[in-house]
MARTORMI-483645 format. One record per residue (C-alpha): residue number from 0; x, y, z. Coordinates in nm, 2 decimals, always signed. Each point is the difference from the previous one (the first is absolute). Example, Ala and Ser with C-alpha at 12.3 -4.5 7.8 and 13.67 -1.06 7.14 Angstrom:
<rs>
{n:0&px:+1.23&py:-0.45&pz:+0.78}
{n:1&px:+0.14&py:+0.34&pz:-0.07}
</rs>
This chain:
<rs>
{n:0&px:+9.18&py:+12.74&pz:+10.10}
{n:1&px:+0.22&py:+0.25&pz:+0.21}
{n:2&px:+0.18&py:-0.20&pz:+0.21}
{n:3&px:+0.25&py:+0.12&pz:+0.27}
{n:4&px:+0.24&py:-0.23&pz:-0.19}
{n:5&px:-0.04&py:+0.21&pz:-0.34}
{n:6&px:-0.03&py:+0.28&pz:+0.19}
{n:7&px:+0.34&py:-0.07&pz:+0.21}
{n:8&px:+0.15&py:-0.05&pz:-0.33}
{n:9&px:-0.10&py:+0.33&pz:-0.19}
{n:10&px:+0.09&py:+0.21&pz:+0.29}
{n:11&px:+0.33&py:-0.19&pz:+0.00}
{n:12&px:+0.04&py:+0.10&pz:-0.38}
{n:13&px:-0.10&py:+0.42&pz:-0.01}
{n:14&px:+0.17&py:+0.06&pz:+0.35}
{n:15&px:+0.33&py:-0.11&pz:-0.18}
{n:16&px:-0.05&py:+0.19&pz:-0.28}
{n:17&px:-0.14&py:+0.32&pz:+0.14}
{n:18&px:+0.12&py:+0.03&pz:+0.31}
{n:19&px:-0.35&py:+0.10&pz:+0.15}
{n:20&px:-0.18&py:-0.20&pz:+0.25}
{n:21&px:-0.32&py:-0.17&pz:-0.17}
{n:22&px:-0.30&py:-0.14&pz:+0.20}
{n:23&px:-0.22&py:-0.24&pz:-0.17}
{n:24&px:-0.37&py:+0.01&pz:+0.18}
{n:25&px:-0.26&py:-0.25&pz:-0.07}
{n:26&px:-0.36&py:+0.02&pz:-0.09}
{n:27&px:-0.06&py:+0.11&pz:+0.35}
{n:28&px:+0.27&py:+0.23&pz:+0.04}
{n:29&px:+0.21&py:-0.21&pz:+0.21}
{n:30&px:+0.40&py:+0.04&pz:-0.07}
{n:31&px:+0.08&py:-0.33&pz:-0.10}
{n:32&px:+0.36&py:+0.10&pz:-0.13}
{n:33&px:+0.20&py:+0.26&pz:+0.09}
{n:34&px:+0.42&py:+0.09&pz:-0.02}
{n:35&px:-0.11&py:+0.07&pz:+0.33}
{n:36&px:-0.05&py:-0.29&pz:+0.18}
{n:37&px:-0.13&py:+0.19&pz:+0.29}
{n:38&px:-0.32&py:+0.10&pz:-0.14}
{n:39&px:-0.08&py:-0.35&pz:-0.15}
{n:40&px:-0.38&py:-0.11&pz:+0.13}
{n:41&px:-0.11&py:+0.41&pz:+0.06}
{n:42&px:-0.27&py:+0.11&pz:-0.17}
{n:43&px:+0.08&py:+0.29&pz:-0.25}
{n:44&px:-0.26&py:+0.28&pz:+0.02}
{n:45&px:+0.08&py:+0.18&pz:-0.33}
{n:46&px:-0.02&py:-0.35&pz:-0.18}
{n:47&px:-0.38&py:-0.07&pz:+0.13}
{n:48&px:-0.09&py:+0.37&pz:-0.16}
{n:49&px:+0.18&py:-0.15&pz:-0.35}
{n:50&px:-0.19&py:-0.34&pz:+0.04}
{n:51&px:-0.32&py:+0.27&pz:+0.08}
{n:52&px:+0.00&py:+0.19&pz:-0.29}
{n:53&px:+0.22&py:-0.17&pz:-0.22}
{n:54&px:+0.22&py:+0.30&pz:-0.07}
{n:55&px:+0.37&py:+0.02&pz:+0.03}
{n:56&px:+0.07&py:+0.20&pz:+0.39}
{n:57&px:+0.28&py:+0.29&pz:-0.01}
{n:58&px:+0.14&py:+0.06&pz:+0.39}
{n:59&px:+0.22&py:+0.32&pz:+0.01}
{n:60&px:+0.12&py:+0.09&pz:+0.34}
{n:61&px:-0.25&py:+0.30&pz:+0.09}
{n:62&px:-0.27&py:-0.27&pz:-0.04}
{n:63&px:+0.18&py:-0.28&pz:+0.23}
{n:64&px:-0.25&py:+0.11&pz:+0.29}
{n:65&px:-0.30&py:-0.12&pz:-0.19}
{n:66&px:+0.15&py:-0.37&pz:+0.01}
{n:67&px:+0.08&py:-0.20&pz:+0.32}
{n:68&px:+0.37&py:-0.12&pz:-0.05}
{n:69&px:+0.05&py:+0.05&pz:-0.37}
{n:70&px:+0.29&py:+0.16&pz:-0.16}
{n:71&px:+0.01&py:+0.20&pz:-0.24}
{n:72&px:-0.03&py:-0.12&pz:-0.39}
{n:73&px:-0.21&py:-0.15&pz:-0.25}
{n:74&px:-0.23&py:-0.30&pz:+0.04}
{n:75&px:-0.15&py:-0.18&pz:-0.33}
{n:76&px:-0.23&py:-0.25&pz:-0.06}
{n:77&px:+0.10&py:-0.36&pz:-0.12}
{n:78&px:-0.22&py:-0.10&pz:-0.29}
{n:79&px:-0.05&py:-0.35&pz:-0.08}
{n:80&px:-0.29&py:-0.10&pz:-0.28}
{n:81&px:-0.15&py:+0.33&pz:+0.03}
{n:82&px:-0.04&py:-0.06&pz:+0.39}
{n:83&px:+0.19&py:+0.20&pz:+0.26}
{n:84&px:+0.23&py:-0.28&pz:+0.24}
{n:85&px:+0.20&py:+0.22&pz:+0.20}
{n:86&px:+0.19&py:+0.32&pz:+0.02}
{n:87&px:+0.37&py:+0.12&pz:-0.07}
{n:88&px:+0.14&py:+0.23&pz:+0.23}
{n:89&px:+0.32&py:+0.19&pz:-0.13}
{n:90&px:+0.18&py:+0.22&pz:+0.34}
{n:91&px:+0.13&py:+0.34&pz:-0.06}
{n:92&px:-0.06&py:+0.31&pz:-0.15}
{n:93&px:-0.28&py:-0.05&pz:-0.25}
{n:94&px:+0.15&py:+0.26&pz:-0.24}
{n:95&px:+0.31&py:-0.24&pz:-0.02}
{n:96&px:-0.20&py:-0.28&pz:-0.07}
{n:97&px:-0.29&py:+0.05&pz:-0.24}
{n:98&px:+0.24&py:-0.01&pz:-0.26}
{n:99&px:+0.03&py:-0.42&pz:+0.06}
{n:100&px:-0.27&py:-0.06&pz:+0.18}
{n:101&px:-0.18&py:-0.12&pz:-0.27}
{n:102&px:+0.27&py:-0.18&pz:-0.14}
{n:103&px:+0.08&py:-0.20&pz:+0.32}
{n:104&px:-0.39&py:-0.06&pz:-0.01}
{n:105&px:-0.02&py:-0.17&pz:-0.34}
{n:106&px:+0.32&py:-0.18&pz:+0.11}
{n:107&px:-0.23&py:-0.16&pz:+0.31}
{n:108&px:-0.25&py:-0.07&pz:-0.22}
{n:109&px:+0.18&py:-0.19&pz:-0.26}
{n:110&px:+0.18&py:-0.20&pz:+0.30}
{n:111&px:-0.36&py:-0.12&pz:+0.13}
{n:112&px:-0.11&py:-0.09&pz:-0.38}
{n:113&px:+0.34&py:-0.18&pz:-0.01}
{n:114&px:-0.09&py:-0.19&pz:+0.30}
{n:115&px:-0.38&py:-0.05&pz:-0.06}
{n:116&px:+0.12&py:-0.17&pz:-0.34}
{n:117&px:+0.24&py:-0.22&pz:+0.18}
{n:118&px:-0.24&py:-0.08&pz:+0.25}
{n:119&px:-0.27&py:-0.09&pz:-0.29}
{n:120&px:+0.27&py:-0.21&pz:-0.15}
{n:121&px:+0.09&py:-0.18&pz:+0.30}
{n:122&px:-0.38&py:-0.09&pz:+0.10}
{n:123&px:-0.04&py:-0.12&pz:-0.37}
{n:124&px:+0.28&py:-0.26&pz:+0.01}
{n:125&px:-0.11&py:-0.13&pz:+0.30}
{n:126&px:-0.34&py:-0.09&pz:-0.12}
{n:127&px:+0.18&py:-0.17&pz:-0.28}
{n:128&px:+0.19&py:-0.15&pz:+0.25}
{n:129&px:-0.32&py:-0.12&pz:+0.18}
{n:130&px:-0.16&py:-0.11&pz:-0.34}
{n:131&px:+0.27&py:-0.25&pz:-0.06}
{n:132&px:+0.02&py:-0.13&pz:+0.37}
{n:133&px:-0.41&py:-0.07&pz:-0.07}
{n:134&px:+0.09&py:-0.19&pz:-0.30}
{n:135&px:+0.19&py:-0.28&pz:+0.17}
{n:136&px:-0.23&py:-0.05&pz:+0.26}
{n:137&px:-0.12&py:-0.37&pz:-0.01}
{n:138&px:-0.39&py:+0.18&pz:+0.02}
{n:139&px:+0.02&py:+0.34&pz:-0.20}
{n:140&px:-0.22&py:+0.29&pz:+0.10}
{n:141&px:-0.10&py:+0.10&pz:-0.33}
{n:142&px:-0.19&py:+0.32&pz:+0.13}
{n:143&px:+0.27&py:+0.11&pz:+0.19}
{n:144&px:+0.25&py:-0.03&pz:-0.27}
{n:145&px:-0.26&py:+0.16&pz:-0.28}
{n:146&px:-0.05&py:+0.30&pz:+0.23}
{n:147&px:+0.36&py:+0.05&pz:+0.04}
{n:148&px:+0.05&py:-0.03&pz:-0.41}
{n:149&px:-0.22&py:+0.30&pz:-0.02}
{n:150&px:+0.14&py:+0.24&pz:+0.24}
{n:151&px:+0.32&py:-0.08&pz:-0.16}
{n:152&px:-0.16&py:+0.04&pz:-0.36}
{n:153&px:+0.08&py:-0.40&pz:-0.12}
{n:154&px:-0.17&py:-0.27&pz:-0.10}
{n:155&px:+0.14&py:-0.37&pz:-0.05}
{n:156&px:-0.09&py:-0.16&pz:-0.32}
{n:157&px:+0.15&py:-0.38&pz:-0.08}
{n:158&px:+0.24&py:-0.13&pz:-0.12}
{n:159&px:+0.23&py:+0.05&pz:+0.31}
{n:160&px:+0.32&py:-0.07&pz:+0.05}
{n:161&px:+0.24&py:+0.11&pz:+0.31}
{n:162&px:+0.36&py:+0.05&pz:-0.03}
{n:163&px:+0.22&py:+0.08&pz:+0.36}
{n:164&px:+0.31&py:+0.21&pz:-0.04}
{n:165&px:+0.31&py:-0.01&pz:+0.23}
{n:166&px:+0.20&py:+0.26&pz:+0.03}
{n:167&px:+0.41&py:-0.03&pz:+0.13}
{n:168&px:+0.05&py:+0.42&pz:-0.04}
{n:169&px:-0.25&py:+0.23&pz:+0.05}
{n:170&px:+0.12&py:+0.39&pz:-0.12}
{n:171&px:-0.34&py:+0.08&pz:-0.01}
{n:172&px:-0.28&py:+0.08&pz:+0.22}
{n:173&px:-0.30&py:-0.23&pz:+0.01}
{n:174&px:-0.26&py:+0.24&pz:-0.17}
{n:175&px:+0.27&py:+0.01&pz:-0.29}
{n:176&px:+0.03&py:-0.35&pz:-0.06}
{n:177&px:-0.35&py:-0.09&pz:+0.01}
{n:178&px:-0.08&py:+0.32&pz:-0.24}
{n:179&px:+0.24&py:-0.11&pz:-0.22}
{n:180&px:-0.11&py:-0.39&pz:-0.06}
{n:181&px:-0.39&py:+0.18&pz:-0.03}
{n:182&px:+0.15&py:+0.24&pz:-0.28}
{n:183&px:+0.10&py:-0.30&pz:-0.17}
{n:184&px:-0.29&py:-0.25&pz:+0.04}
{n:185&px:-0.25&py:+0.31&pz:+0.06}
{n:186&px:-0.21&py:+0.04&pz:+0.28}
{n:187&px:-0.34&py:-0.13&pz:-0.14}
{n:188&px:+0.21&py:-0.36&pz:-0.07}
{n:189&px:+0.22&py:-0.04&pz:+0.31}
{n:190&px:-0.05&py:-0.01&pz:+0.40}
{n:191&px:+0.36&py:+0.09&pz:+0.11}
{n:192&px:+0.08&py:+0.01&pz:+0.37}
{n:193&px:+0.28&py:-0.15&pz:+0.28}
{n:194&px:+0.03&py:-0.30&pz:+0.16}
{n:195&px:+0.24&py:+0.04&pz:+0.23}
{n:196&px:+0.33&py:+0.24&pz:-0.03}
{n:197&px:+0.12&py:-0.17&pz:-0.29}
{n:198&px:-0.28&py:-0.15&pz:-0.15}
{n:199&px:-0.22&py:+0.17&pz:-0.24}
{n:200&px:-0.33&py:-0.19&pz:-0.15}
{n:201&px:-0.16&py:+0.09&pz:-0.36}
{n:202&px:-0.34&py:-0.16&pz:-0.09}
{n:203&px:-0.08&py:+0.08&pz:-0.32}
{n:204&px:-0.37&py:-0.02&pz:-0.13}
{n:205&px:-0.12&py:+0.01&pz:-0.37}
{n:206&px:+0.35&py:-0.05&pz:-0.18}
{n:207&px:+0.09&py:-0.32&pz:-0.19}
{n:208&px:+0.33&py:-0.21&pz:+0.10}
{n:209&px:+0.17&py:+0.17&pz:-0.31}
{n:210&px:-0.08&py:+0.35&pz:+0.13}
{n:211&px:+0.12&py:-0.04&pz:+0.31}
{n:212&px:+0.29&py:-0.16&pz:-0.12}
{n:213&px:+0.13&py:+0.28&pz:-0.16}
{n:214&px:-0.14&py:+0.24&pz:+0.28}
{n:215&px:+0.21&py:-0.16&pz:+0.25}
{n:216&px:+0.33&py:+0.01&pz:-0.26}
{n:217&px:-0.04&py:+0.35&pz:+0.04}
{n:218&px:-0.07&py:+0.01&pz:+0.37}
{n:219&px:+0.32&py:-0.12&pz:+0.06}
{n:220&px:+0.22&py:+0.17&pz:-0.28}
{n:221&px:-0.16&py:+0.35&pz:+0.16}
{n:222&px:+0.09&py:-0.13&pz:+0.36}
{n:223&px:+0.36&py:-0.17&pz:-0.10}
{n:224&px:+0.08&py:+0.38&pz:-0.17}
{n:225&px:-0.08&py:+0.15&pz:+0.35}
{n:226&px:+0.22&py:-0.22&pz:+0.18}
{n:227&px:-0.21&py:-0.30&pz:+0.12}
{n:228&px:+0.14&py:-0.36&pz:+0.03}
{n:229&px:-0.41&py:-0.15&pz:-0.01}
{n:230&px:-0.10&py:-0.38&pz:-0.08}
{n:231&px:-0.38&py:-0.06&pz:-0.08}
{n:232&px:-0.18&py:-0.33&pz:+0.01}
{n:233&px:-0.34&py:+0.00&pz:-0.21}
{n:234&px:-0.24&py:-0.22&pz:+0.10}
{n:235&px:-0.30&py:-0.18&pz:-0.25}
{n:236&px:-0.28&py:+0.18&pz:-0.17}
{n:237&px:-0.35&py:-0.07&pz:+0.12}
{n:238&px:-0.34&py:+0.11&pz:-0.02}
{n:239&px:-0.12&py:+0.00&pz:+0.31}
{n:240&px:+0.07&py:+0.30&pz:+0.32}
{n:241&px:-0.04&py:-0.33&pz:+0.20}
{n:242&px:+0.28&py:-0.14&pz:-0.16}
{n:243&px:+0.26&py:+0.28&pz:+0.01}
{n:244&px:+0.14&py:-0.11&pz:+0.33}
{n:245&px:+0.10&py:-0.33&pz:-0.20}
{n:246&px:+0.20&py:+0.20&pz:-0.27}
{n:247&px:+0.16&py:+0.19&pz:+0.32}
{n:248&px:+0.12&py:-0.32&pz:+0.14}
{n:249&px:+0.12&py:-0.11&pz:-0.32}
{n:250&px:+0.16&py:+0.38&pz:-0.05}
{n:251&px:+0.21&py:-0.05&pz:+0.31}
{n:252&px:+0.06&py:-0.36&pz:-0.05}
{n:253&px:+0.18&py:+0.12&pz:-0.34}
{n:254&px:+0.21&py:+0.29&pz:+0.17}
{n:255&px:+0.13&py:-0.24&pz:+0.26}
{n:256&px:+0.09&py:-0.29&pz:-0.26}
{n:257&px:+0.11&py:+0.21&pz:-0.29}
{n:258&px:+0.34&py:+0.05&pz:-0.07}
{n:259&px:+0.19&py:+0.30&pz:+0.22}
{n:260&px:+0.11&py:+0.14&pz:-0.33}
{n:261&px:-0.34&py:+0.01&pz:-0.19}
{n:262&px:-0.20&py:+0.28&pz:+0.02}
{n:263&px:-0.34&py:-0.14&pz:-0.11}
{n:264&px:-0.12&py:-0.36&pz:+0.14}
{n:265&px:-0.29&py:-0.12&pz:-0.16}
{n:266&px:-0.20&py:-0.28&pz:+0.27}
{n:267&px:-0.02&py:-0.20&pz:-0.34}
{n:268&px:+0.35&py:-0.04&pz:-0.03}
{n:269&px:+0.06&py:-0.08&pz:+0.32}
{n:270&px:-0.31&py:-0.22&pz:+0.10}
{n:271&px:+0.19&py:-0.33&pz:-0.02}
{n:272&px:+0.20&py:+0.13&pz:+0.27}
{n:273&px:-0.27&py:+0.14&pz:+0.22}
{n:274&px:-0.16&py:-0.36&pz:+0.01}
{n:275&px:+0.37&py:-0.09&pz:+0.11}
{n:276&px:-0.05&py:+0.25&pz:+0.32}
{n:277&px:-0.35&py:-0.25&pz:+0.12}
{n:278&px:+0.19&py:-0.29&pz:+0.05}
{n:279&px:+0.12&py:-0.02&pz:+0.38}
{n:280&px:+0.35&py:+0.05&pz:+0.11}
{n:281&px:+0.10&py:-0.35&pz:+0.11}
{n:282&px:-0.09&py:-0.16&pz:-0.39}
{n:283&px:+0.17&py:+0.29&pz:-0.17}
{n:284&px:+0.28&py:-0.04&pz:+0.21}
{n:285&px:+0.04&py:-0.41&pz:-0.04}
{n:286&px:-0.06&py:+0.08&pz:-0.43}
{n:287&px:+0.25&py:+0.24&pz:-0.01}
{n:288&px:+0.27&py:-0.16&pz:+0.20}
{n:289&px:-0.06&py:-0.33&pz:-0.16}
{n:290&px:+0.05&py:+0.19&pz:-0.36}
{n:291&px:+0.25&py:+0.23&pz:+0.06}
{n:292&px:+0.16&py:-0.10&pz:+0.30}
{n:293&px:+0.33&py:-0.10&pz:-0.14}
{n:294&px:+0.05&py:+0.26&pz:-0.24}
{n:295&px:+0.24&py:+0.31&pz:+0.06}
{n:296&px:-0.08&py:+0.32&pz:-0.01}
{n:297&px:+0.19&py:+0.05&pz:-0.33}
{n:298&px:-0.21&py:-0.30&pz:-0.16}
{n:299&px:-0.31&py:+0.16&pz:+0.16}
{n:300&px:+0.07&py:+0.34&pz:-0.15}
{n:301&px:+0.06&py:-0.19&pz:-0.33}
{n:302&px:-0.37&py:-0.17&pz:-0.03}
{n:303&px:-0.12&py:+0.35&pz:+0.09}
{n:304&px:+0.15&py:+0.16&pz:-0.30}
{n:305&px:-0.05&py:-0.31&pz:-0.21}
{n:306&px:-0.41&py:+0.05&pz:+0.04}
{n:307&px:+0.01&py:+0.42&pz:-0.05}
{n:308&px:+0.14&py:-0.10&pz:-0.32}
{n:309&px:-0.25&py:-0.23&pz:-0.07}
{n:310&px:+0.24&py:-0.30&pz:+0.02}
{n:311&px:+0.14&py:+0.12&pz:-0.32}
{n:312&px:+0.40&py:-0.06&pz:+0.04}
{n:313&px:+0.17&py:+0.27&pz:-0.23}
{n:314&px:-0.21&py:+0.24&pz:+0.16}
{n:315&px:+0.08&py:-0.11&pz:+0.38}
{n:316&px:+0.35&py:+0.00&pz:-0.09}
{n:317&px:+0.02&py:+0.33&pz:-0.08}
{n:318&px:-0.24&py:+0.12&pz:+0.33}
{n:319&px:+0.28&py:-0.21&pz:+0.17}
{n:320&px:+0.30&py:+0.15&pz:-0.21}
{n:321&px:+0.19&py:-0.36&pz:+0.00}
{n:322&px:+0.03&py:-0.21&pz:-0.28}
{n:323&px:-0.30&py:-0.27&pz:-0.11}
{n:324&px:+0.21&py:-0.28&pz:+0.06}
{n:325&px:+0.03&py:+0.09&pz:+0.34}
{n:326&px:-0.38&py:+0.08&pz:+0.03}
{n:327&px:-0.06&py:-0.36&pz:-0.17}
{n:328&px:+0.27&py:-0.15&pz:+0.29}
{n:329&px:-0.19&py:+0.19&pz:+0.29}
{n:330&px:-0.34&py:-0.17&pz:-0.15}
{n:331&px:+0.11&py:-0.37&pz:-0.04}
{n:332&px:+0.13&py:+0.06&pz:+0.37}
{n:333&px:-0.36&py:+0.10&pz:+0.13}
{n:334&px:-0.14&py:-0.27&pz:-0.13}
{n:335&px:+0.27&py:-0.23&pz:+0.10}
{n:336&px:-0.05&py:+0.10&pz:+0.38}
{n:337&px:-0.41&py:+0.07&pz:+0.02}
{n:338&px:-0.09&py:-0.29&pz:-0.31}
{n:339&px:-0.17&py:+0.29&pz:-0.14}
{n:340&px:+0.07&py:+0.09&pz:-0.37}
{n:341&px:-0.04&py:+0.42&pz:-0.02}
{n:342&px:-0.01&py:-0.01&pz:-0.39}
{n:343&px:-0.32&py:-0.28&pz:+0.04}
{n:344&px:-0.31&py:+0.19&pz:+0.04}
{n:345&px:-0.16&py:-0.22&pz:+0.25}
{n:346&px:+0.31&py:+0.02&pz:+0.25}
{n:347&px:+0.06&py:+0.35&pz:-0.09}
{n:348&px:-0.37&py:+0.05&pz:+0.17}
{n:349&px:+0.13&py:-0.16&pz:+0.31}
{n:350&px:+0.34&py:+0.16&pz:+0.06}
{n:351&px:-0.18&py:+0.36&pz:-0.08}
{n:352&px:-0.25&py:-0.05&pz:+0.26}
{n:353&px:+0.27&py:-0.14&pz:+0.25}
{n:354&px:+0.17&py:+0.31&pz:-0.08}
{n:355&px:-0.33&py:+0.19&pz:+0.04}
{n:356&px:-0.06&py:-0.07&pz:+0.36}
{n:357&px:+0.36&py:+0.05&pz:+0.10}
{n:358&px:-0.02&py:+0.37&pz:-0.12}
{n:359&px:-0.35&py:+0.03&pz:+0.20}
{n:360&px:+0.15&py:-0.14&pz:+0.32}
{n:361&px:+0.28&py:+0.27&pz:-0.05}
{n:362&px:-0.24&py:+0.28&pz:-0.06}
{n:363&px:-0.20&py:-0.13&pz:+0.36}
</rs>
């Protein structure tokens, strides 16, 4: 638990502040951090006697003989869980510094609680980390993924559903974030954890598609107010842990087709699409040049807003801001130059596919 790291880093802190040396001696009396850097590695007499009898060492100078090379001052023990891990050693004269040597004590002390917690933190996110990488193994290890549930005080119960969040900003820290979207969703009902830098996963467990609809609405409206431009993709419900790696594919196959400007992409929505992204290159290619290869850009952009708005023409026209008899113009033009008719359902299918695989070979 006392690592020279920690150690390095509270001697940094007090010798600042007090203007004293400070040695910091392991459990074996070993001066693992010192302000001086000299005596770094030497083993500290008066710190074995504290680690001996577990009782806080006074050195004034008339008692310097009865210690190989140690100065003058007071040496404490460093109490962690009722255990003694080391020893504080304060130079100078120990009238001068029982005043705050206690203090500087409960100062170490919180600092190594402070770290021990961070440390406990970080170890637990890994193993949810580790769960999730289990669960989209092709052959799960059930026994390794039930024993790693327990030490992190979880169990998975269906439905499932996995949602993956990309983030563009990131003010926060990554214990903040992930705290944050488990406040929400609480921890018993979601498995929150990073992909990659930018890519957070949350598999929930036990929640229906309405409750997690409105847990994710708040997810982002708490991460929007602290500054984060996210997108999440939400892949299907199912009700087996064998099948959650399907609703992760599906979760990332609705972040990468949803619209740049949506912030919640449901794989439903966008599953006519994602059977698009299967067919090979060289057909999508001949479809879409075939269909839209003579339009402009302008008509292009035209068809696009003609479907948001659900090819109802008032409404386009206003998306547009022109007038509806020019929308109506730009309409009998398409289907003058493709033979496709974007107010006929049938040919509005085809031109919005065309249209479809034209956005996904800009995206690739």
């Amino acid at each position: 638990m006392l690592t020279q790291e920690i150690a390095m880093e509270i001697v940094k802190q007090t010798t600042n502040r007090l203007n004293r040396n400070i040695n910091i001696m392991d459990e074996k009396g070993t001066i693992i951090a010192s302000g001086n850097r000299e005596r770094i590695d030497q083993l500290h007499f008066g710190a074995m006697e504290v680690l001996k009898t577990g009782k806080p060492l006074i050195i004034h100078e008339k008692d310097r003989h009865q210690w190989a090379g140690v100065l003058p001052g007071i040496n404490l023990p460093i109490n962690f869980q009722n255990v003694i891990i080391g020893v504080i050693g304060i130079t100078g004269d120990p009238t001068e510094l029982l005043e705050f040597g206690e203090l500087v004590k409960m100062i170490t002390e919180m600092m190594l609680h402070q770290a021990f917690m961070v440390e406990q933190l970080e170890w637990k996110q890994h193993l949810k980390e580790l769960v999730f990488e289990d669960l989209l193994k092709e052959e799960i290890n059930q026994h390794s993924i039930d024993q790693r549930l327990e030490l992190i005080g979880m169990k998975l119960e269906p439905p499932y559903q996995v949602g993956v969040m990309e983030m563009k900003l990131n003010p926060l820290n990554k214990s903040e974030l992930i705290q944050m979207t488990e406040t929400v969703f609480g921890t018993q009902h979601a498995l929150v954890g990073f992909l990659n830098v930018n890519r957070v996963f949350i598999l929930t467990t036990a929640l229906t598609e309405n409750n997690i609809g409105q847990r994710l609405d708040t997810v982002i409206k708490q991460l929007k107010a602290k500054g984060f431009v996210i997108r999440i993709g939400l892949g299907s419900l199912v009700e087996k842990e064998s099948y959650i790696c399907h609703s992760f594919r599906e979760a990332e196959s609705a972040l990468s087709l949803g619209e740049a400007n949506q912030a919640l992409t449901i794989y439903t929505d966008v599953e006519t699409k994602a059977l698009l992204e299967r067919i090979d290159e060289r057909t999508k290619q001949q479809f879409q040049e075939r269909i839209l290869g003579s339009l402009s850009e302008k008509l292009i952009e035209t068809l696009q807003q003609f479907f948001l708005s659900n090819l109802n023409i008032g409404e386009c026209a206003k998306r547009m801001y022109i007038h509806r008899n020019s929308l109506i113009y730009r309409l009998k033009k398409i289907k003058e130059i493709t033979g496709y008719n974007p107010q006929v359902l049938h040919d509005a299918i085809t031109l919005q596919l065309a249209i479809w695989v034209s956005q996904s070979k800009k995206r690739s």
